[in-house]
C-alpha positions, 0 to 999 in steps of 0.5 A: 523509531518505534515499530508498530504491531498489528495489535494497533488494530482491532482487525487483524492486517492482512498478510500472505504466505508469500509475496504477491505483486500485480500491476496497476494500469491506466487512468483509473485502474482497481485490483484486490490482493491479499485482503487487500483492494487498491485503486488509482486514479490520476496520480492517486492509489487508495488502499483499503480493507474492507471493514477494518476498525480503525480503516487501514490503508487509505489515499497516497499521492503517488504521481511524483513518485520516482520510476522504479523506486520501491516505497513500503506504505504507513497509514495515517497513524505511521503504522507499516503495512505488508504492501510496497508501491513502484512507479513503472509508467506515467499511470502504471504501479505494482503493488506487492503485498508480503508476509511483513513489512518490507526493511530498508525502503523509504515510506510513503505515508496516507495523504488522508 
């Protein structure tokens, strides 16, 4: 599989010094990290930079995910981003944004 760089993208995709997690709750939870703003809303999180060209993020199906299974995110394109979903709760999620893409875990890939 060929790696993907940011240089894909005419904005840059965010990252951080150093890992950061938060926790999304309920039917429809939002929370910003890392340049980053998430949304969930029954069985689907959408990931979105603010005015990145082309659009990073976009909507993953994430309600038959399985509990406590980490999953790194591409986009439309395949291109892996710095952020890692897990499933704690029938509508509960962490989210973790890092300083690069996490190794070893299987992808989960925009719906849309």
């Amino acid at each position: 599989m060929t790696t993907k760089h940011s240089t894909v993208h005419e904005t840059p995709v965010p990252t951080v010094a150093s890992p950061e997690q938060v926790l999304l709750e309920g039917i429809a939870a939002g929370q910003k990290l890392g340049g980053y703003s998430f949304s969930y809303a029954m069985g689907q999180l959408n990931i979105y930079v603010w005015q990145s060209n082309p659009s990073i993020g976009g909507w993953y199906q994430v309600g038959s995910l399985p509990i406590g299974e980490w999953f790194v995110v591409a986009d439309r394109r395949g291109f892996l981003l710095p952020v890692a979903i897990q499933k704690v709760g029938e509508h509960s999620h962490y989210v973790r944004v890092d300083p690069a893409p996490l190794q070893g875990l299987r992808t989960l890939t925009a719906s849309s």
